[in-house]
DRENNUMI-945230 format. One line per 4 residues: number of its first residue (from 1); their letters; for each residue x, y, z of C-alpha. Coordinates in steps of 0.5 Angstrom, whole numbers. Layout:
% residues N
NUM> a> X:Y:Z; ...
% end
This chain:
% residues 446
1> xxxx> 294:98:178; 287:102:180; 283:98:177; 279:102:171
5> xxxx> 272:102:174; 274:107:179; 270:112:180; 276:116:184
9> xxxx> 281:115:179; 276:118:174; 274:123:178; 281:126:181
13> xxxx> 284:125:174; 287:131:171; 284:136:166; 290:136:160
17> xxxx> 294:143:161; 294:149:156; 301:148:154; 301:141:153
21> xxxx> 302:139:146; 296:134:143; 301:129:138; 297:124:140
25> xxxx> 290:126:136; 295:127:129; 297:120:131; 290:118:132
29> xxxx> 288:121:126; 294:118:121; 292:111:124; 285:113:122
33> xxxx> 287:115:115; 291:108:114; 285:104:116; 281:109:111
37> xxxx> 286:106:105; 286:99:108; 279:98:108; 277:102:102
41> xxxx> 282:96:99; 278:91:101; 271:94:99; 274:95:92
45> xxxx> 272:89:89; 265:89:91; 263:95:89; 268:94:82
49> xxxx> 265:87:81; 258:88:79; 262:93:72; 267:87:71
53> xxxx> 262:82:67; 266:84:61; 272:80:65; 268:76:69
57> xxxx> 263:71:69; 262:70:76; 255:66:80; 253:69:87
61> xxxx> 257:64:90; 263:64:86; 263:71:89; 262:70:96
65> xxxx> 269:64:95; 273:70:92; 270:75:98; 272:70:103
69> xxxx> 279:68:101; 280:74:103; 278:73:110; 281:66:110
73> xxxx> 288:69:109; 285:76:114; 283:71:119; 288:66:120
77> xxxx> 294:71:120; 291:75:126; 292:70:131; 300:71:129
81> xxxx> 299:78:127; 297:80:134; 304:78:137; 307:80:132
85> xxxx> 305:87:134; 306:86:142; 314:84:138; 315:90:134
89> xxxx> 312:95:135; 306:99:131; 311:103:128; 314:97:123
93> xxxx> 308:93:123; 303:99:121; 308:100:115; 310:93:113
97> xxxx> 304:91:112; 301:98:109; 306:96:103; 305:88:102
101> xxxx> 297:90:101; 298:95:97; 302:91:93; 297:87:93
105> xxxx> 291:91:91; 295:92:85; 296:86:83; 288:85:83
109> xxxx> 288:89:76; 292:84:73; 287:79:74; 284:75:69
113> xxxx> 280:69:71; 276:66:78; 283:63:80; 287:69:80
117> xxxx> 282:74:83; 282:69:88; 289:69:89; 290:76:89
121> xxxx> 285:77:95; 288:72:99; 294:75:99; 291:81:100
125> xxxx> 289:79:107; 295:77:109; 298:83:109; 292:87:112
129> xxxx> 291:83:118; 296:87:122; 293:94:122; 287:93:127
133> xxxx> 291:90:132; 296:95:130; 291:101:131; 289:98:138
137> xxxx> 296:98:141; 297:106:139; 291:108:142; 292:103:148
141> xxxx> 300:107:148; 298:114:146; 291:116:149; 289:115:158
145> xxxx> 283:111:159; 278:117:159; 280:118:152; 280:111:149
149> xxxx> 272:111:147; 273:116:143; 280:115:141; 278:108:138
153> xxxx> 272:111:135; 277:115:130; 281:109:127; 276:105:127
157> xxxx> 270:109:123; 277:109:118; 273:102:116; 267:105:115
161> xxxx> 269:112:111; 273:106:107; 267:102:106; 264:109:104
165> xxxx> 269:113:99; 270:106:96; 262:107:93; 263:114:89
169> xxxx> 272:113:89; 271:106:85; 264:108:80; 267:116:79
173> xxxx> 274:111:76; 271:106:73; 266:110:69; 272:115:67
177> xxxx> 277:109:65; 276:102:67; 275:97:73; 283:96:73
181> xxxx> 286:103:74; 281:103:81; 287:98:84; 293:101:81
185> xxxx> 290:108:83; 288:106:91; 295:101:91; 299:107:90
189> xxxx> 296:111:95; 297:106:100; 305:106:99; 305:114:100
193> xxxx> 302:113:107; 306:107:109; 312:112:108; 309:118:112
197> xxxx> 307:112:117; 315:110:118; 317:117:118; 311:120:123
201> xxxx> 310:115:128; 314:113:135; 312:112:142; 310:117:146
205> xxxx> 316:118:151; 320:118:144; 317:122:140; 320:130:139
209> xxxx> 312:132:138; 310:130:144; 312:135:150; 314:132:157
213> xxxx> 306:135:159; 302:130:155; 307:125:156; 306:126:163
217> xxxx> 298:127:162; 298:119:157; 302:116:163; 298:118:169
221> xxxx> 291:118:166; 292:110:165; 295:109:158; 299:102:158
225> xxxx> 305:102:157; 312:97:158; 314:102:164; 307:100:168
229> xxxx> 307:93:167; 307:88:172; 312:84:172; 308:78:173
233> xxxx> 304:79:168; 307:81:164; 310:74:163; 303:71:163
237> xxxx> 304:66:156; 299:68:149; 296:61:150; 294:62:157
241> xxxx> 289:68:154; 284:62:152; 283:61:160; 278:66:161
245> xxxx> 272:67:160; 273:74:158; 277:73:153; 272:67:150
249> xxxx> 267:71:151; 269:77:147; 271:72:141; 265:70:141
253> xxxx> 261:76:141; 266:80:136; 264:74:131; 256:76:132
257> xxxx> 258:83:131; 261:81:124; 256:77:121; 253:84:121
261> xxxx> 258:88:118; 261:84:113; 254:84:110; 256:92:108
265> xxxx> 262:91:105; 261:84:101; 254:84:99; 251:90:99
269> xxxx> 253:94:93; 250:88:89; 243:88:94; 243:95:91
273> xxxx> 244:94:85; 241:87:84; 234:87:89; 234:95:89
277> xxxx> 234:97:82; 240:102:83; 245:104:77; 252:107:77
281> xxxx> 250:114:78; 245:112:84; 249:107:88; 255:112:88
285> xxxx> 251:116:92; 244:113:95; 249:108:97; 254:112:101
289> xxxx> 248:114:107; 248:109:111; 256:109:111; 256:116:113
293> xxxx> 251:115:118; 255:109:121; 261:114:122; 258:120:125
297> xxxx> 254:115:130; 261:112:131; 264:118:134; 259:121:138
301> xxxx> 258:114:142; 266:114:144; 265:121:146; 259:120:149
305> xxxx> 262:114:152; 269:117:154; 265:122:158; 261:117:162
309> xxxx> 268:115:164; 270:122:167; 263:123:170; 264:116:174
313> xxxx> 260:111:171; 264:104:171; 268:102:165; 264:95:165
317> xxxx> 257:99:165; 259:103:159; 262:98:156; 257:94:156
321> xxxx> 251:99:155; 255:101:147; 257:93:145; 250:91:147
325> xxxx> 245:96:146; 249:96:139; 248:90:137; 240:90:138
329> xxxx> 240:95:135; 244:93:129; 238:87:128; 234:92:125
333> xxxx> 237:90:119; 233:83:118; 227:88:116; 230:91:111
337> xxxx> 229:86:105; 221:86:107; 220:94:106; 217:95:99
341> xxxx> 221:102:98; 228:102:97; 228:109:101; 225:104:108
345> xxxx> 231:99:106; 236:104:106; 233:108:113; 234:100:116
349> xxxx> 240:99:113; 243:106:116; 241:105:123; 243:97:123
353> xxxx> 250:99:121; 250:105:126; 248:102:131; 254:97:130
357> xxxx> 259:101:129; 257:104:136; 258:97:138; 265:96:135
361> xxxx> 267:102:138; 266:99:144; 269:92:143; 276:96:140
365> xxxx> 276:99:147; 276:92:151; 284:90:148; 286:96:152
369> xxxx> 281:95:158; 283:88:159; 289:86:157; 294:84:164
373> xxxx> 301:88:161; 300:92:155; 304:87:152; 298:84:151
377> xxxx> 294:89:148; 295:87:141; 296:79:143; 288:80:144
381> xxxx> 286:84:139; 288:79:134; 284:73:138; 278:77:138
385> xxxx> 279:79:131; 280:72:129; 275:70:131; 271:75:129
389> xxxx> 273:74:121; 270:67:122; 265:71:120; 268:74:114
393> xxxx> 270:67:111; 263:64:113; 258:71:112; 260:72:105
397> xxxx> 259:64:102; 253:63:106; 249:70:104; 252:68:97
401> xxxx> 249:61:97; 242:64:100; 241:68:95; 242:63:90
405> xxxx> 237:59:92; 232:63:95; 233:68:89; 233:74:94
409> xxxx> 236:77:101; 230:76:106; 233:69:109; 240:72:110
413> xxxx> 239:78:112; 234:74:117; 240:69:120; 244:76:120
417> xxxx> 239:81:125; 238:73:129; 247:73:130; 246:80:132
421> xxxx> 241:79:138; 245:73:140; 251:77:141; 248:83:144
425> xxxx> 246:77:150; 253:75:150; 257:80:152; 251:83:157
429> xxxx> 250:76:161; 257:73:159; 262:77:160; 263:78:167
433> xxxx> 267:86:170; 271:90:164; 278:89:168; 286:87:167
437> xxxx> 285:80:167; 288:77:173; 295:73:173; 295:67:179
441> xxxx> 302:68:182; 305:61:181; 304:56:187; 311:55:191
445> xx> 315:50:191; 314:45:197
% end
């Protein structure tokens, strides 16, 4: 196999051919519109929540407990989602998961106490945690590695746009009917997409869309694929990942960039609401900016990124220059509790939670670029997505007790932009070269 920072296989890889079909950016764009509705699902509630004190009478650290049941289900499924995803394929997995959460999503509007919003999130995660793996394992199947960068940046700024539509999409419902119909209505449009996902979607030497040349164009342009695999590594156990130091190092930093961006979907409505003096009308529409930001600088780092690749530039530098230089760049959101305009908050806020996402779109790509068979690819998105959601059932419980003790978000933005930094040293000092992971033949017997 020619190993990803190559130069020569860079630089001799062919340009796509005029008659070659380009099904692999519909799939892509169907996987982003699947991330879009999964994200816009678990954003929800944070931005319903502040207009649900009719129903509920919550503290800041009731909150922050019912955002992390969410993510202690989310979490602890990853490890089991990943491999499941090696198992059966992106197909049933993205569309089975796709119904459970959207069942879900509806049950949260018969919620009527602590105890039973709580139970509704915690199922909810369960069924989510297989679609980032999922996404990984498509662009790892479908896209050559000149176009992952890019590629990946398309479904995962499909978070980011959730996060985003979930401001204006929930406040326009609730200020029309209630907070209960948000549920009903984002739970149906899960199931429609589960149903076009199932009848869309196929590998692509399988599917009727994708003519010989692009098939031809994917395989030999690096993309991961069963018919590739090396034999002996694609046996390499799932437990035996946790022996390198690649794969320790992407959990570790995976979790850092997490703490920063769970901020975005957990607490940062209420920060608006709460610190900034925002109503209804403004946090729909002031609120949705550093999302938007978020996305564009998403998709111009992939491209940016890819194009590196093509010029030659190592795998291993421009992975490392997007994660790293993203995460010091996200630290700026320690500042923005401190400036006096709620303007200056939101500039921070935009440019922290663009940066990140510059960072995420690298840290996708790495599943891909690592992984030792494609076998592996969805098995190490689940680690590293397990790890990182740590973030998810600490972030959450942690801003919520700060908060109610300090009386404001300065602290925990502080401890936030200080676990940013850490991570951006993790993957430029720890890390070693992004390659596949190098399998040891077994010693012959004597």
């Amino acid at each position: 196999m020619t190993a990803l920072g190559s130069k020569t296989a860079t630089k001799s890889s062919p340009t796509p051919p005029r008659l070659m079909t380009r099904k692999r950016w519909v799939i892509i764009w169907l996987a982003f519109i699947g991330l879009s509705i999964n994200y816009l699902d678990r954003s929800s509630l944070s931005v319903a929540l502040p207009f649900m004190g009719k129903d509920f009478e919550l503290t800041a650290t009731q909150q922050g407990l019912i955002f992390a049941a969410f993510f202690w289900a989310y979490d602890f499924c990853q490890l089991a989602a990943g491999w499941y995803v090696d198992k059966v394929g992106p197909r049933r997995s993205f569309s089975l998961a796709a119904v459970w959460w959207s069942v879900f999503t509806m049950v949260t509007a018969a919620a009527t106490s602590f105890w039973s919003l709580f139970a509704a999130r915690f199922l909810l995660g369960v069924g989510e945690s297989p679609a980032p793996s999922t996404a990984a394992k498509v662009v790892a199947t479908w896209f050559p590695v000149r176009e992952r960068a890019f590629a990946t940046s398309i479904w995962d700024s499909g978070s980011r746009v959730g996060a985003v539509i979930a401001l204006p999409i929930v406040t326009l419902i609730v200020a029309l009917t209630s907070w209960h119909a948000v549920f009903i209505i984002i739970g149906v449009a899960g199931l429609i997409w589960a149903a076009i996902w199932w009848k869309v979607y196929r590998s692509p030497q399988e599917h009727p869309g994708a003519n010989a040349a692009e098939v031809s164009y994917i395989e030999e342009g690096g993309a991961r694929s069963e018919a590739s695999d090396d034999a002996g590594a694609a046996k390499l156990p799932w437990r035996s990942l946790f022996k390198y130091r690649t794969i320790l190092s992407m959990m570790f930093g995976f979790f850092c960039l997490n703490s920063a961006i769970y901020f975005f979907i957990t607490f940062f409505p209420s920060y608006l609401v709460k610190e900034r003096g925002f109503d209804l009308l403004k946090l729909g529409f002031f609120g949705a900016i550093p999302g938007i930001c978020a996305v564009l600088c998403g998709w111009l780092g992939g491209y940016l990124a890819d194009r590196a690749v093509r010029n030659g530039v190592s795998v291993t530098k421009v992975r490392k220059t997007a994660i790293s230089g993203g995460l010091a760049g996200g630290s700026v959101i320690m500042f923005a509790a401190l400036v006096p305009e709620a303007w200056m908050a939101l500039a921070l806020l935009s440019v922290a939670y663009s940066s990140l996402t510059v960072a995420a779109t690298g840290i996708w790509s790495l599943p891909a670029d690592v992984a030792p068979s494609s076998r592996h690819v969805g098995s190490i998105g689940g680690l590293q997505n397990f790890a990182s959601n740590l973030a998810g059932i600490f972030t959450p419980i942690l801003i919520g007790v700060l908060v109610d003790q300090t009386g404001s978000f300065v602290a925990p933005l502080a401890v936030i932009g200080g676990v940013s930094l850490v991570g951006a040293a993790n993957y430029l000092f720890v890390m070693g070269k992004i390659e596949p992971l190098k399998v040891k033949a077994p010693a012959p017997v004597a």
